[in-house]
mmCIF file of the C-alpha atoms, coordinates in Angstrom:
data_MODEL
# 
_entry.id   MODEL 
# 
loop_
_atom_site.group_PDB 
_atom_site.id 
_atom_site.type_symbol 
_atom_site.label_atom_id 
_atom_site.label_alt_id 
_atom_site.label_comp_id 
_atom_site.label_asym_id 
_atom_site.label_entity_id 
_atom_site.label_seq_id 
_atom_site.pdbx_PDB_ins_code 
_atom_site.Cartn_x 
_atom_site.Cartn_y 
_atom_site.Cartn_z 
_atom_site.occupancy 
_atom_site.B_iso_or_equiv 
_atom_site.pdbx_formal_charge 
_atom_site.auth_seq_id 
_atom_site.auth_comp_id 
_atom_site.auth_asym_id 
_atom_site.auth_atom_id 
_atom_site.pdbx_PDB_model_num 
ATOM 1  C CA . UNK A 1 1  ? 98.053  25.600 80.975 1.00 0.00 ? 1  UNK A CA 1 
ATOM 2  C CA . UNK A 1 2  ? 100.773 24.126 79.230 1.00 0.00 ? 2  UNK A CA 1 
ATOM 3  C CA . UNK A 1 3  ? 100.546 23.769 75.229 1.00 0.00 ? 3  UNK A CA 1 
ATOM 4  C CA . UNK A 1 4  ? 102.931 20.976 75.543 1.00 0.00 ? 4  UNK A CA 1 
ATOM 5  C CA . UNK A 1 5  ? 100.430 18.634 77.231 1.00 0.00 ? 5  UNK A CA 1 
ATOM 6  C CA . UNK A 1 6  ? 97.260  19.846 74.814 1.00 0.00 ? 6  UNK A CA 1 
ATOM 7  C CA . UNK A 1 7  ? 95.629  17.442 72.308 1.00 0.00 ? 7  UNK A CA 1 
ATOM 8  C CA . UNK A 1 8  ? 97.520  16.802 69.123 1.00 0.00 ? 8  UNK A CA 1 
ATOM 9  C CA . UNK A 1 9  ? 94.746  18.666 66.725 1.00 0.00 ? 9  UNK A CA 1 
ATOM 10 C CA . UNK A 1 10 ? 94.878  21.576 69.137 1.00 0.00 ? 10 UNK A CA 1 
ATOM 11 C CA . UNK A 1 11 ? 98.694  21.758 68.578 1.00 0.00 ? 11 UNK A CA 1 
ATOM 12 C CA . UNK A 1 12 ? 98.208  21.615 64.572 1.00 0.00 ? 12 UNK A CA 1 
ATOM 13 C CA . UNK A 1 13 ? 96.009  24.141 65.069 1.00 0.00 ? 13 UNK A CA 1 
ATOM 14 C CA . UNK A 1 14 ? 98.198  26.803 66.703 1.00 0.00 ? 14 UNK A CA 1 
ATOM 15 C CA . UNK A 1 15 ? 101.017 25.508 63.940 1.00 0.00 ? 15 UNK A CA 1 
ATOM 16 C CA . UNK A 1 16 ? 98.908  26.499 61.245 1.00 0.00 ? 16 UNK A CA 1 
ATOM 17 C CA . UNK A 1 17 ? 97.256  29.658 63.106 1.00 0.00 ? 17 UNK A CA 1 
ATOM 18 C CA . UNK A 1 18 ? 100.858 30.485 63.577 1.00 0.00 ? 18 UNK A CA 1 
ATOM 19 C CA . UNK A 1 19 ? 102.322 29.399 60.028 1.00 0.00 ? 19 UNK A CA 1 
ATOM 20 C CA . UNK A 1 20 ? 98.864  32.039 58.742 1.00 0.00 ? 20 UNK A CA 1 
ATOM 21 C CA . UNK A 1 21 ? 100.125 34.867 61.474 1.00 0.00 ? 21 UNK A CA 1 
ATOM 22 C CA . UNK A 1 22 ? 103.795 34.479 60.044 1.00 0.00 ? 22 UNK A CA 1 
ATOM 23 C CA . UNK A 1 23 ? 102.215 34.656 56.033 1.00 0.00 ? 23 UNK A CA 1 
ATOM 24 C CA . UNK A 1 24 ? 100.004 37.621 57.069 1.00 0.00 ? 24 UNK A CA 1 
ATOM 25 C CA . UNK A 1 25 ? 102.900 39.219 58.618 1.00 0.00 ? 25 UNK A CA 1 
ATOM 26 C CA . UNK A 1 26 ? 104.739 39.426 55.542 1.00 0.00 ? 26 UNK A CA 1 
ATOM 27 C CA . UNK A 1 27 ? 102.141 40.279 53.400 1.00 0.00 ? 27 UNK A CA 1 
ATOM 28 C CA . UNK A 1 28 ? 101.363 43.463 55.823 1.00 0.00 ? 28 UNK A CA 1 
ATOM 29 C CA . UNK A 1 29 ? 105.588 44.077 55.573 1.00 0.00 ? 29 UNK A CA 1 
ATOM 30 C CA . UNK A 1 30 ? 105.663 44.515 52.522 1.00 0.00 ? 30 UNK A CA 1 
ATOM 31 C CA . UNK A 1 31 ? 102.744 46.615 51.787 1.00 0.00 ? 31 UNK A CA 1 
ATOM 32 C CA . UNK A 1 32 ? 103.798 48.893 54.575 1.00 0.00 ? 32 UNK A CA 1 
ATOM 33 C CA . UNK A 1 33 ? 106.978 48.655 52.453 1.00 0.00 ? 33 UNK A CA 1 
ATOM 34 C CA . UNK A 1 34 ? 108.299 51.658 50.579 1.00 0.00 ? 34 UNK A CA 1 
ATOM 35 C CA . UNK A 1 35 ? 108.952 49.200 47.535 1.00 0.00 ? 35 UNK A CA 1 
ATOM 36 C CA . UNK A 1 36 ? 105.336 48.386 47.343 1.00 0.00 ? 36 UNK A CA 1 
ATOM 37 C CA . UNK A 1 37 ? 104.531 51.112 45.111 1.00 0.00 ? 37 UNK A CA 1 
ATOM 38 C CA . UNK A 1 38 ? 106.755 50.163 42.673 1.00 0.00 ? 38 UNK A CA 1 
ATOM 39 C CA . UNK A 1 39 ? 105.002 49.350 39.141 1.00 0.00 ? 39 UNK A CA 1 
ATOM 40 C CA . UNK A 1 40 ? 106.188 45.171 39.391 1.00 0.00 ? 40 UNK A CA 1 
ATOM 41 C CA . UNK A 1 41 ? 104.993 43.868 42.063 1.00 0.00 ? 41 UNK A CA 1 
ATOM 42 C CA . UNK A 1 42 ? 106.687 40.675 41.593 1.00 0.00 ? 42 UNK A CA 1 
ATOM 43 C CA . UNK A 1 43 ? 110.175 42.559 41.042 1.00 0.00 ? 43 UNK A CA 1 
ATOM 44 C CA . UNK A 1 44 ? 109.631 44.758 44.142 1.00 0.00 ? 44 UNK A CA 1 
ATOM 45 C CA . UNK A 1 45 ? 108.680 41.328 46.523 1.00 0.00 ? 45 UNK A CA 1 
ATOM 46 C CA . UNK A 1 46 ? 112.471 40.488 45.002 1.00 0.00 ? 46 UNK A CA 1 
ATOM 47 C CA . UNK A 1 47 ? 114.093 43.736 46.229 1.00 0.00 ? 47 UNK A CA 1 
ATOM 48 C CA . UNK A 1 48 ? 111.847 44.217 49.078 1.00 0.00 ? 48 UNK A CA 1 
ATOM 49 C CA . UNK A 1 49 ? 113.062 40.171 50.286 1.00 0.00 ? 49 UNK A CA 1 
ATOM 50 C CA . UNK A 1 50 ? 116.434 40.827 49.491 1.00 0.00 ? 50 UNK A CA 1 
ATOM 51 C CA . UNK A 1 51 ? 117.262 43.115 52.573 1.00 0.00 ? 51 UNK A CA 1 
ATOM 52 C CA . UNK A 1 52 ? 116.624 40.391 55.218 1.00 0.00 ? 52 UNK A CA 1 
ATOM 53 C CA . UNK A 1 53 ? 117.210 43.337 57.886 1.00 0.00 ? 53 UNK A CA 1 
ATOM 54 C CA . UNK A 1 54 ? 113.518 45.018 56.886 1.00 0.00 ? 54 UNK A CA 1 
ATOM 55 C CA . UNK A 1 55 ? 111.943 41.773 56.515 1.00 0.00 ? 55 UNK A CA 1 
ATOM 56 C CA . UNK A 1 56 ? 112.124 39.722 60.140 1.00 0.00 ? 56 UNK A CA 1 
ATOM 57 C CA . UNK A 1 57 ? 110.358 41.919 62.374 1.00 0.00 ? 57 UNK A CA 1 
ATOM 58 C CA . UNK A 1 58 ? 106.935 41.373 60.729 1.00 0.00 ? 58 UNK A CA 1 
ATOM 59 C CA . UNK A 1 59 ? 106.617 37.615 60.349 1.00 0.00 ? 59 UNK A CA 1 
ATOM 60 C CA . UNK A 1 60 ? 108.129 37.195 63.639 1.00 0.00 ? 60 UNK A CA 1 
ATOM 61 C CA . UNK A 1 61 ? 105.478 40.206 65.105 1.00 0.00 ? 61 UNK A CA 1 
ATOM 62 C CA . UNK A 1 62 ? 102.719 37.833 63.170 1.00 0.00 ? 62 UNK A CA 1 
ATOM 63 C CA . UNK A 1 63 ? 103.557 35.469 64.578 1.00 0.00 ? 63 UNK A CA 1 
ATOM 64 C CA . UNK A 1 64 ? 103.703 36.392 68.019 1.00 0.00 ? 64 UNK A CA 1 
ATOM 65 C CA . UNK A 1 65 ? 100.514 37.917 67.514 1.00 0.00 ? 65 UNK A CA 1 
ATOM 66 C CA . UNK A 1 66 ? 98.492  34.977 66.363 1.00 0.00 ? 66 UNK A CA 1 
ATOM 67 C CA . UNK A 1 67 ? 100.238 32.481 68.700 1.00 0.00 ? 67 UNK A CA 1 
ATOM 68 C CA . UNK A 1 68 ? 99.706  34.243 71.500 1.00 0.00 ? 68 UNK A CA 1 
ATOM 69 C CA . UNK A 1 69 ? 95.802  35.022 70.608 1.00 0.00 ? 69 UNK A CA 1 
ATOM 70 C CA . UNK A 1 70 ? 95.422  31.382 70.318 1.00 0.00 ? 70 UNK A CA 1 
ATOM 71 C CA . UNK A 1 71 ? 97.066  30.602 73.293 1.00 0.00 ? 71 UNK A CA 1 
ATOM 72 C CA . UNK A 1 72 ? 94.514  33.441 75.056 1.00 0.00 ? 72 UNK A CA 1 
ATOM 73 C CA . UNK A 1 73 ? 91.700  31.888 73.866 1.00 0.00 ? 73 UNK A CA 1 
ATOM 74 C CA . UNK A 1 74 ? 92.557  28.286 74.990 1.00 0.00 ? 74 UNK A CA 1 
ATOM 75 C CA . UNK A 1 75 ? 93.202  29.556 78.150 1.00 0.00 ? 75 UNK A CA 1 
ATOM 76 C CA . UNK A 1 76 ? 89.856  31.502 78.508 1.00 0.00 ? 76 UNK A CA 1 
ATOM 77 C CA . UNK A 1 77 ? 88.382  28.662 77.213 1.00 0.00 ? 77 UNK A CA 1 
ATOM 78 C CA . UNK A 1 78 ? 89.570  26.149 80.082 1.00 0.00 ? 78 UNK A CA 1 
ATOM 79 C CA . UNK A 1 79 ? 88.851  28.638 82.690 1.00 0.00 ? 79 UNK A CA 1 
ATOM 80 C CA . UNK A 1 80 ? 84.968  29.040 82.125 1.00 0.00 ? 80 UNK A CA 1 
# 
């Protein structure tokens, strides 16, 4: 099952499943973030972002994550 040959609104769909995975991803990075307990939490979103180092691994695990779900399900779908 290649996503390459699906329908164009299934393909927008795992782009913006996957855009949401990468979002929630860095939303759950930064709470799990030691700067999250800071008393700004605009300020510490700026010093948390800053250190590019701490920040990749979560959008880019969200994004696997969600992608690959999708992906799952498509495939489970077309098999039944």
């Amino acid at each position: 099952m290649n996503p390459l040959h699906w329908t164009r609104e299934h393909q927008l769909a795992w782009a913006v499943i996957s855009a949401i995975g990468v979002i929630l991803g860095l939303m759950l990075g930064f709470i799990h973030s030691p700067d999250f307990s800071m008393s700004q939490t605009w300020q510490a979103f700026e010093v948390w972002s800053s250190q590019p180092k701490s920040i990749w691994a979560w959008p880019s695990f969200g994004l696997l994550f969600t992608g690959l779900a999708l992906y799952a399900a498509q495939l489970f779908r077309s098999a039944n």
